[in-house]
N, C-alpha and C positions, 0 to 999 in steps of 0.2 A: 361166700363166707358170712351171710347174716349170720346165721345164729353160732356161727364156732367161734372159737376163741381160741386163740395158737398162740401157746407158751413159747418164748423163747429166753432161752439161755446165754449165759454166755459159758464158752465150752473152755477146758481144760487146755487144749493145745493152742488157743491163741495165746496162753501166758509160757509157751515153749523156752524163753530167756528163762524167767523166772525160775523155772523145774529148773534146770541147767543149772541155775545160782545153787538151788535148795542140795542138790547133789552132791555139787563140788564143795557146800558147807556143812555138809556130812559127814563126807572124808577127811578134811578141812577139822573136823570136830575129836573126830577120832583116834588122827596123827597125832593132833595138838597135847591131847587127853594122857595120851600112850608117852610122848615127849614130858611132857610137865606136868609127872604125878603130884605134882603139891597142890595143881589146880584143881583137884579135885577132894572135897568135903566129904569126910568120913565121921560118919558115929554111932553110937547104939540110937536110936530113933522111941523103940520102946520095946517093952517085953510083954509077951502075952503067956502066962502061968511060964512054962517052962521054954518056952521061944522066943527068943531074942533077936527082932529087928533092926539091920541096921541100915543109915543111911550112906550111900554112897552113888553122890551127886557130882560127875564132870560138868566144872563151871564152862567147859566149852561146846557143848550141848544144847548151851541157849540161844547159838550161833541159829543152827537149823532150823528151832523152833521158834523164834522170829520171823526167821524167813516164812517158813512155813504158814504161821497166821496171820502174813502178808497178805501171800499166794492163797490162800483163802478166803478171805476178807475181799480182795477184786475180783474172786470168779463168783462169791455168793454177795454178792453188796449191790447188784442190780440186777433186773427184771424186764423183758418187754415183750407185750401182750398186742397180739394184735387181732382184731375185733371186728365185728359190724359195723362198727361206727367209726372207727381210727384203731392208730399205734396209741399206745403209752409205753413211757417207760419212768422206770422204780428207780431211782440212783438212792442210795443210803441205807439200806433195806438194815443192813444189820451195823451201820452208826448211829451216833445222835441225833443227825438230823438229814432227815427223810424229802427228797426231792422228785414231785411227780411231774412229767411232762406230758400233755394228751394232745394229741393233733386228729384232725379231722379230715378223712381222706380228701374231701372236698378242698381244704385248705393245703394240699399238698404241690407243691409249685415243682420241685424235683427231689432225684431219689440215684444217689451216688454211690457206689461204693469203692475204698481204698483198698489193694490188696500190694503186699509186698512181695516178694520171691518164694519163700519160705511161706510164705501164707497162701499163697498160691499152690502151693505143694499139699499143705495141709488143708487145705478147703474152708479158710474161713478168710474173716473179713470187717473192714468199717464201712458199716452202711453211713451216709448222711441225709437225713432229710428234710428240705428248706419250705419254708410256705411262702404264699404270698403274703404274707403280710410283716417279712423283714427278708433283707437281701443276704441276710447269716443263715448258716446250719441252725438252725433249730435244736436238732434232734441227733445225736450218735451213736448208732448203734453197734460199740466198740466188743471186738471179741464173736461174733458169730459164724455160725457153721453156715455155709450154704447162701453167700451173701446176694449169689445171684437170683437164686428162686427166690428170698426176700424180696427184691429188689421187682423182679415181676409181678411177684403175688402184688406190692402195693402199688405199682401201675395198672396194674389189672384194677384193683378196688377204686384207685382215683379215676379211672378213665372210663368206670362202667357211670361214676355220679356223678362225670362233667357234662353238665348241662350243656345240649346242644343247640344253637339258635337255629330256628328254620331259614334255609332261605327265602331270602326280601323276593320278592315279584318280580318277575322282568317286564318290562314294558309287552313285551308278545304274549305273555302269557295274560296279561289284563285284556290288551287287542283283543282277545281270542274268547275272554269269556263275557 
């Protein structure tokens, strides 16, 4: 993996509740809409030469699309990139304030992942990955596909650049030379 760089994602089915939500606050929207025609904002909007524009806005409609640029906003608001040199990872990407983590295979102490039943089904998963140099997760790599090839991939890259010590001498082996 020197020179590649592997994008990863975090994928649509680890936010599976959420879709769920968005659904049921769809239907949820249209019941509501179809029940209590008053909530809903009616009027000419504008007229163009001889065509006339109107609006006709269900106030319960806003239901989904909240949800919606929730469930958006957590599958596209982070990033992690894993590299010749380490992971990083993007948390913020599309808020105010942008948070980058970069770790260094070398510094890689362990490499976990959580998976639940349902995520288990679905093939994804929480990576965690700790360094030496604090006894916490570091790093979560929340929402991915495929948590176990991660999970190798970066033992495979930490284990190829741990430094091995040679073995010390044994006393026969000095005897002998």
């Amino acid at each position: 993996m020197n020179s590649q760089r592997i994008v990863v994602h975090k994928v649509w089915r680890s936010e599976i509740e959420r879709i769920v939500v968005l659904f049921v606050l769809c239907i949820a929207a249209v019941a509501l809409s179809h029940h209590f025609p008053s909530s809903t904002i009616r009027g000419e909007l504008f007229t163009l030469g001889e065509t006339r524009i109107d609006l006709n806005l269900p106030l319960f409609a806003l239901m989904p699309v909240v949800a919606l640029g929730d469930l958006l906003a957590r599958i596209y608001d982070v990033l992690y990139v894993l590299d010749g040199q380490g992971i990083e990872a993007r948390e913020g990407i599309i808020s105010l304030n942008q948070r980058i983590i970069t770790l260094r295979y070398e510094d890689v102490r362990m490499v976990e992942f959580d998976q639940s039943l349902i995520e288990r089904f679905l093939d994804v998963g929480t990576l965690q990955v700790g360094t030496a140099a604090s006894s916490e997760v570091e790093l979560e790599m929340k929402g991915v596909a495929a948590p176990r090839e991660i999970q190798q991939m970066i033992q495979s890259e930490r284990d190829k650049r741990r430094i091995t010590d040679p073995k010390p001498e044994t006393d026969l082996a000095r005897a002998q030379a």
